[in-house]
PDB file of N, CA, C and O in Angstrom, chain B, residues numbered from 101:
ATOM      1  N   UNK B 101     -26.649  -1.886  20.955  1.00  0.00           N
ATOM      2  CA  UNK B 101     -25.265  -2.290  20.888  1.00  0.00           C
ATOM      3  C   UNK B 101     -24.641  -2.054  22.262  1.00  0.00           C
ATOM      4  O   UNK B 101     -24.910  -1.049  22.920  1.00  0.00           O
ATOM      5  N   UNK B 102     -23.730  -3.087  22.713  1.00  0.00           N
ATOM      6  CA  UNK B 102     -23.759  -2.864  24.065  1.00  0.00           C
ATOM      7  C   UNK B 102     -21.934  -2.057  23.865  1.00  0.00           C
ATOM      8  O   UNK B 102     -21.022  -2.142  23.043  1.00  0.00           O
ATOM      9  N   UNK B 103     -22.250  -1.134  25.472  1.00  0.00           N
ATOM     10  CA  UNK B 103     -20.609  -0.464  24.834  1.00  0.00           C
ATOM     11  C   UNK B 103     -19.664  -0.768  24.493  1.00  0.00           C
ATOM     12  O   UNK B 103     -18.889   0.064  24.020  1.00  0.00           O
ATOM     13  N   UNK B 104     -19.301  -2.236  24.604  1.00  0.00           N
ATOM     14  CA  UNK B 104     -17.834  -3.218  24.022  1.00  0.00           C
ATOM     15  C   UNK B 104     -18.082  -3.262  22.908  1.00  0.00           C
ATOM     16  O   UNK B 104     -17.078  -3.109  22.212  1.00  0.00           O
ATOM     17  N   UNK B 105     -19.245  -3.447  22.216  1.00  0.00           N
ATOM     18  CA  UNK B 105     -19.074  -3.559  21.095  1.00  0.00           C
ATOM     19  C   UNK B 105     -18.632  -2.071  20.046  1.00  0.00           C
ATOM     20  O   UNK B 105     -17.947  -1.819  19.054  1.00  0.00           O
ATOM     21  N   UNK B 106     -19.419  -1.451  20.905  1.00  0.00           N
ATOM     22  CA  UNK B 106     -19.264  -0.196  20.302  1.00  0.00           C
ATOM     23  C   UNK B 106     -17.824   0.675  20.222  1.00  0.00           C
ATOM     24  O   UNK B 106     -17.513   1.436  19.305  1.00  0.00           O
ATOM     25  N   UNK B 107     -17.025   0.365  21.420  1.00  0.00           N
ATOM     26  CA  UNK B 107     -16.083   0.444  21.794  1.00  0.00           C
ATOM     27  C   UNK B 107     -15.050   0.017  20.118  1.00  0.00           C
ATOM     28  O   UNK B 107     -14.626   0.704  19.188  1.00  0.00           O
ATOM     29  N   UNK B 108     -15.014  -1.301  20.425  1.00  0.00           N
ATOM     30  CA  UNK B 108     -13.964  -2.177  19.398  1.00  0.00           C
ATOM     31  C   UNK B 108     -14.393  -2.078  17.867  1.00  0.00           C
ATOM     32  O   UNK B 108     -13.735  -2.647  16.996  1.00  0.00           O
ATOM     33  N   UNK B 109     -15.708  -1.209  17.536  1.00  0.00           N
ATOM     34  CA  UNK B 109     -16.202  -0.877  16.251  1.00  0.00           C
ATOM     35  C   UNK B 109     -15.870   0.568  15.756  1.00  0.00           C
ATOM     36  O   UNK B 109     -16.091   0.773  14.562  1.00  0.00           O
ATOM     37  N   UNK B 110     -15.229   1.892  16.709  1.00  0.00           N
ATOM     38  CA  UNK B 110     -14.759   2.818  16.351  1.00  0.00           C
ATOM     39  C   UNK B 110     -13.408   2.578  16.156  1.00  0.00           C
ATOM     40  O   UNK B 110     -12.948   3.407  15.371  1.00  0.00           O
ATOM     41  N   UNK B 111     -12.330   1.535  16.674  1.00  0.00           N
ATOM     42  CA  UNK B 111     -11.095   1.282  16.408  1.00  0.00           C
ATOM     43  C   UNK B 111     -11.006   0.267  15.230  1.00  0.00           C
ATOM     44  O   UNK B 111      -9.981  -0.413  15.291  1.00  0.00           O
ATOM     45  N   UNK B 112     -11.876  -0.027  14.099  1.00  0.00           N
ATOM     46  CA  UNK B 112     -12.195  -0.602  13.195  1.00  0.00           C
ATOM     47  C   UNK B 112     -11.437   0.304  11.560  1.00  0.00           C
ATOM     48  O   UNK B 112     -10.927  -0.146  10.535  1.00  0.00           O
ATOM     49  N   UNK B 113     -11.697   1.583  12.009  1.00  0.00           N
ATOM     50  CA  UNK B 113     -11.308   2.540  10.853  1.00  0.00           C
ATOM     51  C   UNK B 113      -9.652   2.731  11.172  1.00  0.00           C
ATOM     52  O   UNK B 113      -8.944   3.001  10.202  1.00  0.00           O
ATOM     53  N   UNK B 114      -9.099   2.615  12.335  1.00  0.00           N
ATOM     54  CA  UNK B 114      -7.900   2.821  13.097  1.00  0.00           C
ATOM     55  C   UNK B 114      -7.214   1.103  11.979  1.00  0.00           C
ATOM     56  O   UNK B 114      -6.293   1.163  11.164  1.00  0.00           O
ATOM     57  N   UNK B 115      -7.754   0.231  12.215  1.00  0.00           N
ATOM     58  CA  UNK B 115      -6.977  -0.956  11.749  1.00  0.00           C
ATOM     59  C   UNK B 115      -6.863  -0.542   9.689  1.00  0.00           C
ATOM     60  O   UNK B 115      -5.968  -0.407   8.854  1.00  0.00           O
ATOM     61  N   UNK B 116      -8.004  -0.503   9.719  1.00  0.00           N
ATOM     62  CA  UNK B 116      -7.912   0.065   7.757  1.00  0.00           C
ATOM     63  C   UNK B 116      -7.120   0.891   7.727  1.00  0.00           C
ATOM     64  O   UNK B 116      -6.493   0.812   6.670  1.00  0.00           O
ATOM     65  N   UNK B 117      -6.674   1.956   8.554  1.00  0.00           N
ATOM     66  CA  UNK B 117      -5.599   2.748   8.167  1.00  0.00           C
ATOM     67  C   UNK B 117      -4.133   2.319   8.128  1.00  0.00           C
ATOM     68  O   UNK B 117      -3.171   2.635   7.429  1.00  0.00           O
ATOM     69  N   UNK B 118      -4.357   1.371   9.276  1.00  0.00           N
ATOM     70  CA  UNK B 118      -2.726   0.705   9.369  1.00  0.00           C
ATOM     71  C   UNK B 118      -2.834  -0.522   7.996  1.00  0.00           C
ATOM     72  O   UNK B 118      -1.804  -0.887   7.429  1.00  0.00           O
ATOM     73  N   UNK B 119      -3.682  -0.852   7.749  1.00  0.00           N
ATOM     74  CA  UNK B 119      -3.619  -2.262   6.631  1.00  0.00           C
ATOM     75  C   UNK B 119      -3.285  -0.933   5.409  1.00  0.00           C
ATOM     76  O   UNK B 119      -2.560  -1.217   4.455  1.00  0.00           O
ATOM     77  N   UNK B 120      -3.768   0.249   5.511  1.00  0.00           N
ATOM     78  CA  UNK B 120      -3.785   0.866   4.432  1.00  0.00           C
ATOM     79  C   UNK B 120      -1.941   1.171   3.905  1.00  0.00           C
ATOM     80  O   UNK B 120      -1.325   0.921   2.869  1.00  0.00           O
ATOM     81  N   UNK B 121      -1.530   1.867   5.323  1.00  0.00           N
ATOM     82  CA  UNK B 121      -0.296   2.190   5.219  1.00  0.00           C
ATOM     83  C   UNK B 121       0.814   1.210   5.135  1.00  0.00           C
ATOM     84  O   UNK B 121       1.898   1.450   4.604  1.00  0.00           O
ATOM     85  N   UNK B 122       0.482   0.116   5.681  1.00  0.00           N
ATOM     86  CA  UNK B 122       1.676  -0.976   5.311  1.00  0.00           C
ATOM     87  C   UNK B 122       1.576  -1.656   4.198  1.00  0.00           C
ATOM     88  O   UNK B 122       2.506  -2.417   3.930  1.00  0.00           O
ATOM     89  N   UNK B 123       0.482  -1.562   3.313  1.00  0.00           N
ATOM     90  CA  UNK B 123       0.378  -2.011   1.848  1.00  0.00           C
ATOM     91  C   UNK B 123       1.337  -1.040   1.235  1.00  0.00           C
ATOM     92  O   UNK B 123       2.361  -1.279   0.595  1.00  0.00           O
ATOM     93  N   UNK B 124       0.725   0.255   1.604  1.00  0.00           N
ATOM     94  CA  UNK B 124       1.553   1.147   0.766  1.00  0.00           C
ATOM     95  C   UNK B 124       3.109   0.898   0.761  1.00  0.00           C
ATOM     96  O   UNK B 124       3.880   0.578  -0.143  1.00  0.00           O
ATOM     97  N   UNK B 125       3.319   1.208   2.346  1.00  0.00           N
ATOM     98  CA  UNK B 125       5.505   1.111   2.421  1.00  0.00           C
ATOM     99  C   UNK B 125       5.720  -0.113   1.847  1.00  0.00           C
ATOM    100  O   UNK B 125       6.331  -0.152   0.778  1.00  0.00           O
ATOM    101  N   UNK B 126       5.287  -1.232   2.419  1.00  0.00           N
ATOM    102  CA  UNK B 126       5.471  -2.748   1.843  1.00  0.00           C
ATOM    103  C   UNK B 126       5.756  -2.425   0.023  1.00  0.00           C
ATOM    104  O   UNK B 126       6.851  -2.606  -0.508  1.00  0.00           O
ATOM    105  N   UNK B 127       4.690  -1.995  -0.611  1.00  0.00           N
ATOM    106  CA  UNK B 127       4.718  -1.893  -2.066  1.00  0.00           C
ATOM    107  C   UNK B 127       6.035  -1.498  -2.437  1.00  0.00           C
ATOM    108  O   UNK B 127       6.826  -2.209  -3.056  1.00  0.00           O
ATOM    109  N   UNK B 128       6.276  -0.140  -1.966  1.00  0.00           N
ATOM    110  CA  UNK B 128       6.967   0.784  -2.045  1.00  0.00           C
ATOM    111  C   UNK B 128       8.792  -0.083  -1.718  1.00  0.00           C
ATOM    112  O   UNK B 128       9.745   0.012  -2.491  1.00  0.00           O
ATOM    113  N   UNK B 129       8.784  -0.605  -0.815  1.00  0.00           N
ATOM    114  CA  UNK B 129       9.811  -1.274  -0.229  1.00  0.00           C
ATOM    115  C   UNK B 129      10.365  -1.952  -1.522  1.00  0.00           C
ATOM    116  O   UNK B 129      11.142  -1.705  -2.444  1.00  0.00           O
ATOM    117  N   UNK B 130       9.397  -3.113  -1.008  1.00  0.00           N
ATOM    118  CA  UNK B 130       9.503  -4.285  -2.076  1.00  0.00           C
ATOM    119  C   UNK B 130      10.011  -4.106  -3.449  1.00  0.00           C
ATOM    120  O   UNK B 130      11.182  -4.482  -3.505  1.00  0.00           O
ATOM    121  N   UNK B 131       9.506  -3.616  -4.724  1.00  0.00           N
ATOM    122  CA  UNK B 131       9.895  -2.630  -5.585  1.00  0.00           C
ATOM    123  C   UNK B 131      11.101  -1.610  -5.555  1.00  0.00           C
ATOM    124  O   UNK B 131      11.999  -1.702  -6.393  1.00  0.00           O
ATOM    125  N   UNK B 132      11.108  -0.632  -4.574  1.00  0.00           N
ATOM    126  CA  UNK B 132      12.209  -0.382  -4.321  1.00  0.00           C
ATOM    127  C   UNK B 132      13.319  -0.713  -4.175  1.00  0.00           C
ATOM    128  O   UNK B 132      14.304  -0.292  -4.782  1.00  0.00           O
ATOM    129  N   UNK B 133      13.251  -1.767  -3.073  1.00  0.00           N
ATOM    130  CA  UNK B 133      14.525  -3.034  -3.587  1.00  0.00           C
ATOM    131  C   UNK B 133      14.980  -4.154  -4.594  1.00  0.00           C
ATOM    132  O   UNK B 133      16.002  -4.833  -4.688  1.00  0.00           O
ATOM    133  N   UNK B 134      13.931  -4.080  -5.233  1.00  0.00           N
ATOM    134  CA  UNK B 134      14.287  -4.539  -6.586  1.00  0.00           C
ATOM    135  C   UNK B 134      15.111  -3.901  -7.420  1.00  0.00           C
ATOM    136  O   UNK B 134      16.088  -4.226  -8.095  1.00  0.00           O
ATOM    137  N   UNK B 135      14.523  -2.949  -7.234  1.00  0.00           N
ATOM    138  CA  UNK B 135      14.651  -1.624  -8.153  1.00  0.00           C
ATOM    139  C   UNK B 135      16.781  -1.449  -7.650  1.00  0.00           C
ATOM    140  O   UNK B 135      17.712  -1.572  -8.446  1.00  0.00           O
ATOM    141  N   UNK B 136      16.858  -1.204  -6.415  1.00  0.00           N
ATOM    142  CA  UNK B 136      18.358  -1.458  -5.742  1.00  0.00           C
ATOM    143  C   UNK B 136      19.195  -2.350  -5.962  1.00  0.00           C
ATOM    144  O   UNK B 136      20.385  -2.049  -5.872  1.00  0.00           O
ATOM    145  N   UNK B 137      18.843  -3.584  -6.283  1.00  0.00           N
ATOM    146  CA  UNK B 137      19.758  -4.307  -6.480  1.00  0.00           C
ATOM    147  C   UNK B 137      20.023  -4.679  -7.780  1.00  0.00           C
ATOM    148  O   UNK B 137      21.132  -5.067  -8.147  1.00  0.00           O
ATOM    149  N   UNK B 138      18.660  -4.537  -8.788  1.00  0.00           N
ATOM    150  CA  UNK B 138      19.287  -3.813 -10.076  1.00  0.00           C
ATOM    151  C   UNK B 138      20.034  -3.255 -10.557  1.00  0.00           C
ATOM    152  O   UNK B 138      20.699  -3.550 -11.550  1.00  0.00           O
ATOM    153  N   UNK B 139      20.055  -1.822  -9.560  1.00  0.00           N
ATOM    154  CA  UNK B 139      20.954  -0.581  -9.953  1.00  0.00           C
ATOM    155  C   UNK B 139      22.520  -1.117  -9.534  1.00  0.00           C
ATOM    156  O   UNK B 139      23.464  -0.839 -10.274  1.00  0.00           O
ATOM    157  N   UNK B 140      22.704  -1.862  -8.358  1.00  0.00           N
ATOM    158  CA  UNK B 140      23.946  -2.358  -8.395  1.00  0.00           C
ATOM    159  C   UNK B 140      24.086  -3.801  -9.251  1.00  0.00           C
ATOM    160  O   UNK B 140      25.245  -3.599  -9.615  1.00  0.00           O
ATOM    161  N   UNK B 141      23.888  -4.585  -9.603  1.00  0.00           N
ATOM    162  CA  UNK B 141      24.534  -5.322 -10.556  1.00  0.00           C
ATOM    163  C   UNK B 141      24.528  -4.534 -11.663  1.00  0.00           C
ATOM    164  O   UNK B 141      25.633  -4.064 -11.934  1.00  0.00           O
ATOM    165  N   UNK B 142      23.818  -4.301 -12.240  1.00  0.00           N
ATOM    166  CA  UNK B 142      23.883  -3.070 -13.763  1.00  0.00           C
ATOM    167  C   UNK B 142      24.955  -1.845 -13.372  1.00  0.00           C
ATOM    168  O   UNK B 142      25.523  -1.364 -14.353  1.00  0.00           O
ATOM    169  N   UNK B 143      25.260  -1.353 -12.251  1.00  0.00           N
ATOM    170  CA  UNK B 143      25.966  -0.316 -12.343  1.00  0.00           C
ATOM    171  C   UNK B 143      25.410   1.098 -12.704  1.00  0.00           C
ATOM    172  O   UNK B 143      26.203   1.958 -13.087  1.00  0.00           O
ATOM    173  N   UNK B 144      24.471   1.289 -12.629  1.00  0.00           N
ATOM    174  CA  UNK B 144      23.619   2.562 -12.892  1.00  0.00           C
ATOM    175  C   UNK B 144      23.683   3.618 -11.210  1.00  0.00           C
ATOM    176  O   UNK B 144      24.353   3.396 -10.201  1.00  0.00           O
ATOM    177  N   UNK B 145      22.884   4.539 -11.446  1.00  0.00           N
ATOM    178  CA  UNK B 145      22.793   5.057 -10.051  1.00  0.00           C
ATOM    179  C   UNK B 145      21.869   5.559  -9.531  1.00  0.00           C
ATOM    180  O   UNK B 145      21.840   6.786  -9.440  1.00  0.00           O
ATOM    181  N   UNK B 146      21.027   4.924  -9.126  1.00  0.00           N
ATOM    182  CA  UNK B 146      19.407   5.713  -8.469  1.00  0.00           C
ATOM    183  C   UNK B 146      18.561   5.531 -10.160  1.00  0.00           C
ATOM    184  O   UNK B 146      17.688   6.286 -10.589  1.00  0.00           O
ATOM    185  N   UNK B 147      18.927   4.765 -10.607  1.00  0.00           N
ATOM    186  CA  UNK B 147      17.516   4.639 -11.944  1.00  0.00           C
ATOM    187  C   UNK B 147      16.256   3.304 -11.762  1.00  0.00           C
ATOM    188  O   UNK B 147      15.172   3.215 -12.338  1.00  0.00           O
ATOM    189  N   UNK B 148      16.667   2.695 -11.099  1.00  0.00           N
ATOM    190  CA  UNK B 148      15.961   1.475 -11.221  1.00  0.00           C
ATOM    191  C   UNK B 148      15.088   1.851  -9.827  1.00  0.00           C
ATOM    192  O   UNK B 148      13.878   2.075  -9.807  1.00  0.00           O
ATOM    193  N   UNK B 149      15.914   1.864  -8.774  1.00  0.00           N
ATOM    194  CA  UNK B 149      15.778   2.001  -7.492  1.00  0.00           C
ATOM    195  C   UNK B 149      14.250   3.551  -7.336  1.00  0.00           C
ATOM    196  O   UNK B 149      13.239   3.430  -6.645  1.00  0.00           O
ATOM    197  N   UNK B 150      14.488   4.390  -7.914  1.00  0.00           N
ATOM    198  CA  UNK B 150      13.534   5.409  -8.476  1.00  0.00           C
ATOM    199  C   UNK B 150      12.725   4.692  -9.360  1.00  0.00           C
ATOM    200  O   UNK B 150      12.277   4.031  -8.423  1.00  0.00           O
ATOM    201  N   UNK B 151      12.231   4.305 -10.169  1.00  0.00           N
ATOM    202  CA  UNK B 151      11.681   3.727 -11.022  1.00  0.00           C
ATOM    203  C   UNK B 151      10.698   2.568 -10.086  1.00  0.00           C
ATOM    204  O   UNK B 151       9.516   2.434 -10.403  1.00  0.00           O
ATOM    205  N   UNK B 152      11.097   2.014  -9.291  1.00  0.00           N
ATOM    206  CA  UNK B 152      10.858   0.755  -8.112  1.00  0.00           C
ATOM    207  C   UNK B 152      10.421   1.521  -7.347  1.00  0.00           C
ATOM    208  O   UNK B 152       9.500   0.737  -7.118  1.00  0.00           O
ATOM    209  N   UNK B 153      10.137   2.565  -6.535  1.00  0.00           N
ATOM    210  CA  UNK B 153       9.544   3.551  -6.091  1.00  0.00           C
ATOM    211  C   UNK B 153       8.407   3.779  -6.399  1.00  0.00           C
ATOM    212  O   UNK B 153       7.468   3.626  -5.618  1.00  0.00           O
ATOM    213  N   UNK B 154       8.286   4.198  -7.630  1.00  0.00           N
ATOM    214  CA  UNK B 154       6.940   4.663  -8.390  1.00  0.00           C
ATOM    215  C   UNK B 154       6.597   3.647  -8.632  1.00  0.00           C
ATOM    216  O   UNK B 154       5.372   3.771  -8.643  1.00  0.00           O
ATOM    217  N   UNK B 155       6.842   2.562  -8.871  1.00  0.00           N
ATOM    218  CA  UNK B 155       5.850   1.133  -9.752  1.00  0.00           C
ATOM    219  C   UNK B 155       5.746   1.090  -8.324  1.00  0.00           C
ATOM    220  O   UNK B 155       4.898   1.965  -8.150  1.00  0.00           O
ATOM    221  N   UNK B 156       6.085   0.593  -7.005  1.00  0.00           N
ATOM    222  CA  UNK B 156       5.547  -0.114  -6.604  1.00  0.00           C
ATOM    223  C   UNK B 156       4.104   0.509  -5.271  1.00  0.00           C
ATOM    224  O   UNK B 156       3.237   0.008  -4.555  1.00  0.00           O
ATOM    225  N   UNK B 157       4.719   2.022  -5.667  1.00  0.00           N
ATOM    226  CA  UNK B 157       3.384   3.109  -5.116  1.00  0.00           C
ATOM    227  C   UNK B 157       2.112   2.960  -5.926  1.00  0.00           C
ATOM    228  O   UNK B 157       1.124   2.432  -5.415  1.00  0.00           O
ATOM    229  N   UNK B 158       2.103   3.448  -7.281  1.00  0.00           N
ATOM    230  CA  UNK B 158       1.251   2.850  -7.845  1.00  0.00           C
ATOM    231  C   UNK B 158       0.526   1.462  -8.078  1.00  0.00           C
ATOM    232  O   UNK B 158      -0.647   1.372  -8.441  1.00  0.00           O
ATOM    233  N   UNK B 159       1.528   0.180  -7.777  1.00  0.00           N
ATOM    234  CA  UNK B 159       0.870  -0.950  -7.267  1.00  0.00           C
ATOM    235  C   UNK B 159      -0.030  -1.205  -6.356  1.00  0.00           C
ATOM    236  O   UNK B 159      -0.977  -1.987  -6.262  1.00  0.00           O
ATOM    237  N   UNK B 160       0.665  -0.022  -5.396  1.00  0.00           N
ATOM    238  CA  UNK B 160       0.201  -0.469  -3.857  1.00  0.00           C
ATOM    239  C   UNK B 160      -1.169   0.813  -3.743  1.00  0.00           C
ATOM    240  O   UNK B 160      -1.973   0.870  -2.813  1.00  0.00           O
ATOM    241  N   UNK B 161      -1.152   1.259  -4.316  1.00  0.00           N
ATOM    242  CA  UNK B 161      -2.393   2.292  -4.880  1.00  0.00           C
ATOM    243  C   UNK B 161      -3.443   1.642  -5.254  1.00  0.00           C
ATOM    244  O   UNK B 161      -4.459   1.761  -4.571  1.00  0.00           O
ATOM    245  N   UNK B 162      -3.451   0.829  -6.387  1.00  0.00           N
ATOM    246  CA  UNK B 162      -4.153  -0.115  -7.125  1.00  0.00           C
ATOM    247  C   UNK B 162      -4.471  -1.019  -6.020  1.00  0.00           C
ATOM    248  O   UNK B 162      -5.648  -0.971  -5.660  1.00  0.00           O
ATOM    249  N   UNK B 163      -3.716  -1.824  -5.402  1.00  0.00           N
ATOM    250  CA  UNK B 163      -4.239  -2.693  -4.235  1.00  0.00           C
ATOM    251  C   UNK B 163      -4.800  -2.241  -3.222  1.00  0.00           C
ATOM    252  O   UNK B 163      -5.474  -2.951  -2.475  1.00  0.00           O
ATOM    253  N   UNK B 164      -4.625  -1.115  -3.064  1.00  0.00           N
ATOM    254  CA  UNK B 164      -5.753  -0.390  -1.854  1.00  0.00           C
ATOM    255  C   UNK B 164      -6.967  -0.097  -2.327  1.00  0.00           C
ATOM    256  O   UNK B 164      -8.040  -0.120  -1.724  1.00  0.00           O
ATOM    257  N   UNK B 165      -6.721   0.201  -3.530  1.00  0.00           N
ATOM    258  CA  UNK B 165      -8.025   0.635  -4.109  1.00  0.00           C
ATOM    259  C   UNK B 165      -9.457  -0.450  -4.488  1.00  0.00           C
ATOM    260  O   UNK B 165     -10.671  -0.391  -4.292  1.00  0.00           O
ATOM    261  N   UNK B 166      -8.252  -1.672  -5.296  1.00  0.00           N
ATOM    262  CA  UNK B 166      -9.275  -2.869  -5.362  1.00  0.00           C
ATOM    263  C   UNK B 166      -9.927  -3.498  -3.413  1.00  0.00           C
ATOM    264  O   UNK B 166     -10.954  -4.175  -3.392  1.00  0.00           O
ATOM    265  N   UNK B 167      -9.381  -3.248  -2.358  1.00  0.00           N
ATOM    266  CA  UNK B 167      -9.590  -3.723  -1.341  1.00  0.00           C
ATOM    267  C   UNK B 167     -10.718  -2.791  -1.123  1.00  0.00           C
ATOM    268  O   UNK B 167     -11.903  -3.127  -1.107  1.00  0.00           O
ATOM    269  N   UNK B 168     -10.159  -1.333  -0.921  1.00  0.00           N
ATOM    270  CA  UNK B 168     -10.880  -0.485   0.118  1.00  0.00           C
ATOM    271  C   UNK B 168     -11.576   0.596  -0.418  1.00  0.00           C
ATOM    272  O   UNK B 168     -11.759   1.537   0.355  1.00  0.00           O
ATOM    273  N   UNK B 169     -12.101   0.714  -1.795  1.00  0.00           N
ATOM    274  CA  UNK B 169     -12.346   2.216  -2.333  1.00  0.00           C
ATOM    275  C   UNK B 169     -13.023   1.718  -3.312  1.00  0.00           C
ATOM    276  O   UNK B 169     -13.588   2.695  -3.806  1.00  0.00           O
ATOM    277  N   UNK B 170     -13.346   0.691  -3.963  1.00  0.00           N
ATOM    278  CA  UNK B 170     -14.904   0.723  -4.882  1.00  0.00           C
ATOM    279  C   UNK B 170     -15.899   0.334  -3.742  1.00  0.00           C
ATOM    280  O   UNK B 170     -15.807  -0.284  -2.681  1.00  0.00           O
ATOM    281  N   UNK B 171     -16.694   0.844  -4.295  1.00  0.00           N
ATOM    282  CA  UNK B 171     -18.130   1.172  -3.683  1.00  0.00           C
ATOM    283  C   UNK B 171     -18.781  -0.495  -3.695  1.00  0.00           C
ATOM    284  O   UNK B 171     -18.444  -1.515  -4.297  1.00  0.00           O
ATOM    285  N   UNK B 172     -19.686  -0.229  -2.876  1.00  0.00           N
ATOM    286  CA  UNK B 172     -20.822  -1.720  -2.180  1.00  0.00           C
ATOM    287  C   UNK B 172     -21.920  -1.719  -3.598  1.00  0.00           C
ATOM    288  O   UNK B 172     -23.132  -1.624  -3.401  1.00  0.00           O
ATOM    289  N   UNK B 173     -21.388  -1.828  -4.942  1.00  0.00           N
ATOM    290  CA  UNK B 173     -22.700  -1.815  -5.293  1.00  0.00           C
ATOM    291  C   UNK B 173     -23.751  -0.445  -5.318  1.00  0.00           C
ATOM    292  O   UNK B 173     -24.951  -0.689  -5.197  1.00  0.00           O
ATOM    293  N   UNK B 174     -23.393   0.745  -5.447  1.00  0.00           N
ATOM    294  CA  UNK B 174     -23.571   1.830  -5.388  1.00  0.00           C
ATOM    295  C   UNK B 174     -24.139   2.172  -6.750  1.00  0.00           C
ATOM    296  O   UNK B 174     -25.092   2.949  -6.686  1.00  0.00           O
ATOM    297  N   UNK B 175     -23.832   1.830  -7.821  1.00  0.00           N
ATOM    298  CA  UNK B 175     -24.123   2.286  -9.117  1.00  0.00           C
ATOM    299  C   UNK B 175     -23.644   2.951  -9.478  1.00  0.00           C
ATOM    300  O   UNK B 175     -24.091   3.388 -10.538  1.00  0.00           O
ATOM    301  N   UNK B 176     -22.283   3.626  -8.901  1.00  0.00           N
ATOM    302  CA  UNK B 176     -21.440   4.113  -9.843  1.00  0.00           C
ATOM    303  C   UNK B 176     -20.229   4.015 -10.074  1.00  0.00           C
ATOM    304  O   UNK B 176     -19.737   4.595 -11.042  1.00  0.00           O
TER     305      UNK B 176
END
């Protein structure tokens, strides 16, 4: 492997982390502001907006997970 390659193949785990973390806030966002503008037309206060928080962490959990965390065929 010549060193460029080798080079641009250790900053490979550097990019999965950033795809990792902007799934997450993105989720989190997204949901969240749902969750916000709920809470103001309904008139509530921090229920939806909290609620949109957690769904959309756990979404974005689930989507990291189906991308980056089952195994190659591993057998288990």
């Amino acid at each position: 492997m010549a060193p460029r390659d080798q080079r641009n193949e250790s900053w490979g785990g550097m990019a999965t982390g950033w795809a990792i973390t902007g799934t997450m806030i993105g989720g989190m966002a997204a949901w969240g502001g749902l969750g916000y503008l709920l809470d103001r037309l309904l008139g509530t206060q921090h229920v939806f907006v909290t609620a949109g928080f957690v769904l959309g962490a756990a979404g974005a959990t689930y989507i990291v997970w189906l991308r980056y965390g089952r195994g190659e065929g591993d057998g288990s």
